[in-house]
Structures are given as structure tokens and as C-alpha cells.
VMD Tcl script that draws the C-alpha trace (Angstrom):
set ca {
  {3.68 -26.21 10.14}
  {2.46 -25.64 6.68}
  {4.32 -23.57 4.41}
  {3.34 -19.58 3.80}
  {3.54 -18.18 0.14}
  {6.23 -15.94 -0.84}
  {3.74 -12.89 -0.81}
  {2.51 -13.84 2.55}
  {6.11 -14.67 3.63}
  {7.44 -11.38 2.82}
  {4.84 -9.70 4.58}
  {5.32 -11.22 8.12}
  {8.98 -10.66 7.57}
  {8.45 -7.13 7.14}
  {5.49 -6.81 9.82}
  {8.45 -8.46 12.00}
  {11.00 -6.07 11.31}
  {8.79 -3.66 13.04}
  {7.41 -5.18 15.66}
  {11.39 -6.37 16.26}
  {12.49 -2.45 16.07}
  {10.38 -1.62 19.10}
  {12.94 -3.75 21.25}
  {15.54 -1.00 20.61}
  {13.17 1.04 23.04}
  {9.54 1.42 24.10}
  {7.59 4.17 21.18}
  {5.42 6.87 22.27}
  {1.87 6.19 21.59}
  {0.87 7.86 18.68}
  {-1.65 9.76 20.34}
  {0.58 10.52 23.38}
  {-0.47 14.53 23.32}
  {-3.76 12.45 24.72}
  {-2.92 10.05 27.00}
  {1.04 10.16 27.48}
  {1.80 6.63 27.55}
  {3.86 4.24 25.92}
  {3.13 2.37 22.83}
  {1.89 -1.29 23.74}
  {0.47 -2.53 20.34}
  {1.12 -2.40 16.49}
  {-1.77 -0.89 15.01}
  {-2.80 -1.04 10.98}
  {-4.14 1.84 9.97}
  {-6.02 0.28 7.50}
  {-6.95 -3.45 8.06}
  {-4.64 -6.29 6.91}
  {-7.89 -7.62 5.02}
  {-8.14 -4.98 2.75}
  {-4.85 -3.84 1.92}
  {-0.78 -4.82 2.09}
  {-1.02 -2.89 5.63}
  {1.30 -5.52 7.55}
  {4.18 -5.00 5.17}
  {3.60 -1.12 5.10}
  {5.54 1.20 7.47}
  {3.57 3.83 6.49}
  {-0.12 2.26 7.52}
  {1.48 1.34 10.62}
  {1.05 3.33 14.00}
  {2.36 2.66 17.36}
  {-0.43 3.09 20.14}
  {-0.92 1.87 24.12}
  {-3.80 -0.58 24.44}
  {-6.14 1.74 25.59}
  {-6.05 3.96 22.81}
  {-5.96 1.00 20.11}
  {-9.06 0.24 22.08}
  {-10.31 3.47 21.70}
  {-9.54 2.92 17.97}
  {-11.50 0.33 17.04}
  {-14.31 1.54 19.49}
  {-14.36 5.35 17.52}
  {-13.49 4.30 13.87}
  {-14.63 7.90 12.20}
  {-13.07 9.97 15.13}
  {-10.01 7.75 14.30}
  {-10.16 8.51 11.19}
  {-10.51 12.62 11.47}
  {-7.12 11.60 13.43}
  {-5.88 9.68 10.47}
  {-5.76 6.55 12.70}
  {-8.55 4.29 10.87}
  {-9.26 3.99 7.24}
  {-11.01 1.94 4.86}
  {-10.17 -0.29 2.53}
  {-12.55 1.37 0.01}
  {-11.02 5.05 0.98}
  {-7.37 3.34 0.71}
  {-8.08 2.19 -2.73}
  {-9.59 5.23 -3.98}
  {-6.39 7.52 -2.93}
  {-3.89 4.93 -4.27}
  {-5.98 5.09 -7.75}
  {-5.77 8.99 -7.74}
  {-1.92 8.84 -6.64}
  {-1.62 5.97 -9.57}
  {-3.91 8.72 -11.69}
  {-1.54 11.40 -11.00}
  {1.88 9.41 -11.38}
  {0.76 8.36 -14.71}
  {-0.46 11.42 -16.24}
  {2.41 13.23 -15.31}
  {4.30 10.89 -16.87}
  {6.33 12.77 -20.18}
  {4.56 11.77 -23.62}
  {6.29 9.08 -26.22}
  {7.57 11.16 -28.38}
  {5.88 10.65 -31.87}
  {9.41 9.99 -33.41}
  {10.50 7.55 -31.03}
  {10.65 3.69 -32.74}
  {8.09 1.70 -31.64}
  {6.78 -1.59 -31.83}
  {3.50 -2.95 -31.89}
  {2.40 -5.53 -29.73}
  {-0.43 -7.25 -28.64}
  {-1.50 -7.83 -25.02}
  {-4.49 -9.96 -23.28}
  {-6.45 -8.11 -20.57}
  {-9.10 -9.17 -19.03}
  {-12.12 -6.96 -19.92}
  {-13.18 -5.87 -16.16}
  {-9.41 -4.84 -16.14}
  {-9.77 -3.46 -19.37}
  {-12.70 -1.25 -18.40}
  {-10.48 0.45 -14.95}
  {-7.69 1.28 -17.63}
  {-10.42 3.06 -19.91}
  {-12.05 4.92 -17.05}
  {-8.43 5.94 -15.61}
  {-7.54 7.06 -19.00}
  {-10.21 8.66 -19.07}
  {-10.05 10.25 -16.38}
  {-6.61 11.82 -16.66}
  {-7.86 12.15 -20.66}
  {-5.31 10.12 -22.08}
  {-5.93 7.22 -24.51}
  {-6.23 3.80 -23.88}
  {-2.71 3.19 -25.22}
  {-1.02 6.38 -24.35}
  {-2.08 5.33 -20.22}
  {-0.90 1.95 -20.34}
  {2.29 3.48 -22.37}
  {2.91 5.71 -19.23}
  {1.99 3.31 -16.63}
  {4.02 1.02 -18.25}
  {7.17 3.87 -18.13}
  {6.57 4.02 -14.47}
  {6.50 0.75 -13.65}
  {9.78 0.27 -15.47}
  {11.21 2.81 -12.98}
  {10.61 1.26 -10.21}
  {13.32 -1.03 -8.41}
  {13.33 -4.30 -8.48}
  {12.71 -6.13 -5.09}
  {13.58 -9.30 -4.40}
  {13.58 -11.31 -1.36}
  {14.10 -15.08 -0.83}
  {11.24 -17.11 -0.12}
  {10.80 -18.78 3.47}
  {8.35 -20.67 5.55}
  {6.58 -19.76 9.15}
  {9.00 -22.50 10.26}
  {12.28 -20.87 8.98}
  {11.20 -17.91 11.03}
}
mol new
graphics top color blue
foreach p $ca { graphics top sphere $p radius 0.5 }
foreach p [lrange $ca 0 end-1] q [lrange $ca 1 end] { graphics top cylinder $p $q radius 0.2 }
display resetview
């Protein structure tokens, strides 16, 4: 077998941690107010094509085969459920959460030692960062000065790297 990337490896190790949990007992289908069964399938809320969905608890539902089925069959029904939703609608609310994070973010204060630095971005990523500031109406530098803060606040992750075959 070919080897996986480390993204792509991570992923399928955390899409298998769930799948692997529902051996500790059969889940309830998600919709099981409708149809009262058990939970046969994995389903992705939003599709693995358009975002990190396999490695995301949260975009993950557990649902019998018919109603998966019905899923696919009924997309904006599934959706009104909050079963189904696409990648474009996914992106938009994780900008707007990103927005949010960022402008709520506390100011550099003005007597705070700084440095300045300079830093290559491409220009089409350039132009999000102006309409985000923008759109929170922050400048250019203050955003990326608060997105940066965030991101600095997050934990580190780190997983080792394996293949399909280690698996």
C-alpha cells in the first residue's frame, strides 16, 4: 500500500476512533424521535470534500441506513434538521466565528514593545485579511495582530505520523 500524508493520516485515525467507539454499544440514530432505530452508519454532516469533516466529532452524526438515505435523498430538509450542510455555508460560519474570535480579541496596548517585521502573503490571501478587517473594522495590522494572539493560544497538537499499512 502506498503511504497516506500526515494530514490525511491523522484524519482516518480520528474518523477511526469514532467509528471504533460505536463497538462499546450500538448509538441511537440521530433522528430516532422519527424512526426509532439504531444507528447503522457514520454520517458527515458536511462532506469530507469540502471540509476536515472526517476528523471532526462535531460534523459527525450517527444515523440507521434508512435515514442516511433519506439524507442524501432530502439535502435542504436535512439541513432545516441540521443534518446536511455545505461546504460554502460551512466556510462562511467558520469565517464569522474566526471574525468574532478575532475582534474580540483585547487591543496591543500602544505601550507594549514591539517589533517590526516583515511578512510575505500572497495577495488573494492578502485581500480575505483586508475584507475581514474590514469587516470587524480593524486595520490590516491590528487583525493579523489579534489573529495572530489567538492562534498563539491555541494548543499545540501533535501526533506521530503513520501509514494505511501501520493501521
Amino acid at each position: 500500500m502506498r503511504p497516506v500524508s500526515p494530514k490525511r493520516a491523522r484524519t482516518l485515525a480520528r474518523r477511526r476512533a469514532n467509528v471504533q467507539a460505536r463497538e462499546h454499544g450500538r448509538p441511537a440514530c440521530a433522528r430516532q424521535a422519527i424512526c426509532g432505530n439504531a444507528a447503522d452508519d457514520l454520517h458527515e454532516i458536511v462532506r469530507r470534500s469540502q471540509a476536515d469533516s472526517a476528523a471532526r466529532v462535531d460534523l459527525q452524526v450517527w444515523l440507521c441506513r434508512r435515514c442516511h438515505d433519506w439524507v442524501g435523498a432530502h439535502p435542504a430538509e436535512a439541513a432545516a434538521e441540521g443534518l446536511h450542510m455545505t461546504g460554502a455555508t460551512y466556510r462562511r460560519l467558520i469565517a464569522d466565528s474566526t471574525d468574532a474570535i478575532v475582534r474580540d480579541m483585547p487591543e496591543t496596548p500602544p505601550d507594549e514593545a514591539s517589533k517590526q517585521i516583515q511578512v510575505r502573503i500572497p495577495e488573494a490571501r492578502l485581500a480575505a485579511v483586508d475584507e475581514r478587517a474590514g469587516h470587524v473594522k480593524l486595520s490590516r495590522n491590528e487583525w493579523i495582530n489579534r489573529a495572530l494572539a489567538w492562534a498563539l493560544e491555541q494548543p499545540v497538537r501533535r501526533q506521530p505520523v503513520t501509514t494505511i499499512e501501520e493501521t
